[in-house]
N, C-alpha and C positions, 0 to 999 in steps of 0.2 A: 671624599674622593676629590683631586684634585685636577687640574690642567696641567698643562703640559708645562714643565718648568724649565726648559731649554729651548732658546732660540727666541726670535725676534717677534714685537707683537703685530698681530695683524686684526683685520675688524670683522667680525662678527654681525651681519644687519636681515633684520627681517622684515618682509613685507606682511602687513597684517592688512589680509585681505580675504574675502569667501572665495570659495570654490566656483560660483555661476557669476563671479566679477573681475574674472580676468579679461583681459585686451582679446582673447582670441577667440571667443565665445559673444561678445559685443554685438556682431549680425545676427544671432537667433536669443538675442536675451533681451529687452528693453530696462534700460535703468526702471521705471515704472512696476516691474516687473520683479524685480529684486525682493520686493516684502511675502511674494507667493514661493521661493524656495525655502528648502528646511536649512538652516543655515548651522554649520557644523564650528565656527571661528572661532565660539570660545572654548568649545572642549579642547581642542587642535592648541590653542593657543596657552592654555593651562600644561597640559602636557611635554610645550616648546618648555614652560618655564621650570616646570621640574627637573627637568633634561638639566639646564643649564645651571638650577641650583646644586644637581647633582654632582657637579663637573664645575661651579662654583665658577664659571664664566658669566661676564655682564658682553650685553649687546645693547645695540639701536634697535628700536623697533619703528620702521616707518610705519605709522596707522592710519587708515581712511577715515576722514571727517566722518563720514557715515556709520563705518562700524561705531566709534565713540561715542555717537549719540546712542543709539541704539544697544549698546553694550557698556557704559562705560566703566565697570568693573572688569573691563578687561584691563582698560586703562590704568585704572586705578591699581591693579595688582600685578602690571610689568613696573610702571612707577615706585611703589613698595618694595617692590625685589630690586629696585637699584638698578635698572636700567633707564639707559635715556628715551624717551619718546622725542620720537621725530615726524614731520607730515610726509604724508604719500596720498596727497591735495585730497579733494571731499569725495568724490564720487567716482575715481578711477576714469579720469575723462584723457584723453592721448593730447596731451600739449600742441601739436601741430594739427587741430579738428577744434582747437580753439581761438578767437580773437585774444587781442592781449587783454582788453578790459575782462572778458570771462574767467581767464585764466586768473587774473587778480581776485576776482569774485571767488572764485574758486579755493584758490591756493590761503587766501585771507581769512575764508571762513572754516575751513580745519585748523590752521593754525589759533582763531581764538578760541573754538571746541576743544582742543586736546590742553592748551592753557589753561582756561577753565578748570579743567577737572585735575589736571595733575597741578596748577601752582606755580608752573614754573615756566620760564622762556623756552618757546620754541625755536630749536635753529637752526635745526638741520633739515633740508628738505628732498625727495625722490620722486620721479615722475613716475607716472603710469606709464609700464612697458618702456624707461631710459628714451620717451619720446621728443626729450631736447636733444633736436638735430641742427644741425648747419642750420636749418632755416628758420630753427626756433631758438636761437640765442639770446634772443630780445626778451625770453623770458629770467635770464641769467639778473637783468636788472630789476626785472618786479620784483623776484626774491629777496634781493639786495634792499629797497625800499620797504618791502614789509618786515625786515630785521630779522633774514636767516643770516646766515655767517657761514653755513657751508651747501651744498650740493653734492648729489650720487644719483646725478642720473644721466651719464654720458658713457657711453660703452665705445672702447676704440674698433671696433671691426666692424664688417661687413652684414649685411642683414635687411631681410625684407623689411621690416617695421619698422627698424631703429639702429645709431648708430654713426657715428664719426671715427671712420678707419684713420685717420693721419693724426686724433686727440691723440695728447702725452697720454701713456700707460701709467703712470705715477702720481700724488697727489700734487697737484698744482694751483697757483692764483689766475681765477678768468681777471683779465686788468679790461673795466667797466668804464663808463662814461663819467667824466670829470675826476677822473685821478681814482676812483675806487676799483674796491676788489673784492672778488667772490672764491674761497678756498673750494675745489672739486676733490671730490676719490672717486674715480674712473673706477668701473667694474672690471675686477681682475682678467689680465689675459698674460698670456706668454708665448713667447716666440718661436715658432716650430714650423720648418723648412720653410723658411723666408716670410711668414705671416702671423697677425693677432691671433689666436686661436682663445676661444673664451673660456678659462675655469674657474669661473666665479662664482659659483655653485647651480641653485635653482635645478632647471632642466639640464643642464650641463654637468650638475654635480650625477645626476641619472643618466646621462648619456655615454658619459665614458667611465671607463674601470676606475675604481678609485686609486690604483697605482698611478695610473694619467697627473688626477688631480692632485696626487698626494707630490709626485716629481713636478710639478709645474709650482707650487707655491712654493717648497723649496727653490726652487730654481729665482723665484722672485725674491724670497729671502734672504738667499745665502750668496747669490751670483749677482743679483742686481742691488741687493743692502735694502729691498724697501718692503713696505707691507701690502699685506695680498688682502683685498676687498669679498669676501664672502656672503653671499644672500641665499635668501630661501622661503619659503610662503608655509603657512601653518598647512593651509591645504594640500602639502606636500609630503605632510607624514601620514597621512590617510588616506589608505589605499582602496577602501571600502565606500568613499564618497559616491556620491548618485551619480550619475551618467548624462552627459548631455551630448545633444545633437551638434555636430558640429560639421567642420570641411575635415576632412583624412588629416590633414597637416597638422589642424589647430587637437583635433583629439591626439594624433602622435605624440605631439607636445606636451599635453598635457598629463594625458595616462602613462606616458609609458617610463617604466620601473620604480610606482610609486612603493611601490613594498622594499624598494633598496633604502630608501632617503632617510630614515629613520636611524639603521646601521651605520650610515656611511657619515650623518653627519655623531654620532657616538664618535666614530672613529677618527674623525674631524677635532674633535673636540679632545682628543687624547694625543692626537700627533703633534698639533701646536695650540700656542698659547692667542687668545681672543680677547677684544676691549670695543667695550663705544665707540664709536668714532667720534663722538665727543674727547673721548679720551687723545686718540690720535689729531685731533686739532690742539689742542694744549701740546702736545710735545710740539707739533709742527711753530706752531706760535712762539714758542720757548726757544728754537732754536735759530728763528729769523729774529727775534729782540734784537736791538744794540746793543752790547757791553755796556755796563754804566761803566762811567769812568770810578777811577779807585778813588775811595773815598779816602781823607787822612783820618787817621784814628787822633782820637783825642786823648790826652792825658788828664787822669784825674788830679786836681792841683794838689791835693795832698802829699802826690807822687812825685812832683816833678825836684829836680835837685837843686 
């Protein structure tokens, strides 16, 4: 079975992360705390990967320094299946609750755990909860110094947590200190009565009908010419996971219509076509080159008159 073979490619990314280590759960969970829940990430995560060899689509999987230690046959076997691993820093810590020397510490020490184990250059990076905001931009340059090449953690809208409503919607260059640059893919959104509205899946791909989300990426594909940014958490196809205490908001969020996310990303997965975002920096790169100039062909002397 294959994907979708019409129409333009967009990118495929997953947070690999447990169920008791999201951003919204943080007040009643202590990092400390993490080794005492039954941790569901690798079933979840085996399962993601079936999916996609079914449907024969390659993604990024941004991974937690921590799960990799603790799991790293997860690693090990999104890498074999040909996807790219990407970091989504150690410990799920919100970038702006960080100084910058931490965040360095932080962001540096996943990146050489998931190299380690898979072999290969880390370069793509995502924050816990798209927490590079306005006022953490400054982390755009540590990334840039510890030798990623792209970022996916700036969402253009509105939002208690996170969030730069006036960011381009489209993949662009952040232009850094002393002539460098950092390539972004903003979390998909589309335009609907006058504002960002976010369908870039996760909780969003559950919150609205999938006709929504299925007219919005078209709408990005086919009317605006560019590619749609897709995410989603392993713990999102597991509707059955344990139950935590929370605030009303952060369990809305979380729990609600985990029993659709399973269907809708099948269905996802059937309507259009998906790639690394590894993949989508190489064409972007390909397409900002300069022209070499024409070269003259040469004659071989045996030919010449």
């Amino acid at each position: 079975m294959g994907q979708a073979m019409n129409g333009r490619l967009n990118a495929l990314t997953i947070d690999v992360e447990d169920y008791y280590q999201v951003s919204g759960f943080e007040s009643h969970i202590r990092f400390e705390q993490w080794p005492d829940y039954e941790s569901r990430v690798v079933g979840n995560t085996w399962r993601l990967l079936e999916m996609l060899h079914f449907h024969r689509v390659k993604a990024t999987f941004f991974t937690l320094g921590w799960i990799a230690e603790r799991y790293p046959q997860v690693v090990l076997a999104i890498h074999k299946e040909g996807h790219e691993i990407a970091s989504h820093g150690y410990r799920h810590r919100l970038v702006y609750n960080m100084s910058r020397e931490e965040f360095r510490q932080d962001t540096e020490r996943s990146k050489g755990i998931l190299e380690d184990l898979c072999g290969a250059p880390v370069v793509g990076y995502r924050a816990a909860s798209y927490s590079i905001i306005q006022e953490t931009l400054w982390a755009l340059d540590v990334l840039h110094e510890l030798g990623f090449q792209y970022d996916s953690s700036i969402f253009p809208i509105h939002h208690d947590r996170y969030g730069i409503p006036d960011a381009s919607r489209f993949p662009y260059y952040h232009m850094l200190s002393e002539g460098r640059k950092l390539l972004e893919f903003p979390l998909s959104t589309v335009r609907f009565m006058g504002r960002n509205v976010p369908i870039a899946g996760g909780g969003y791909l559950r919150l609205f009908p999938y006709r929504f989300i299925q007219w919005g990426i078209r709408q990005i594909n086919e009317r605006e010419n560019a590619p749609a940014n897709i995410y989603l958490h392993p713990w999102e196809i597991d509707p059955s996971q344990p139950r935590i205490n929370g605030s009303r908001l952060s369990q809305f969020r979380h729990y609600l219509n985990l029993d659709k996310t399973e269907s809708r990303l099948r269905q996802l997965l059937l309507d259009f076509r998906f790639a690394p975002l590894r993949r989508l920096k190489e064409e972007i790169e390909d397409q900002n080159r300069p022209a070499e100039p024409e070269k003259q062909q040469s004659v071989p002397i045996e030919n010449r008159g």
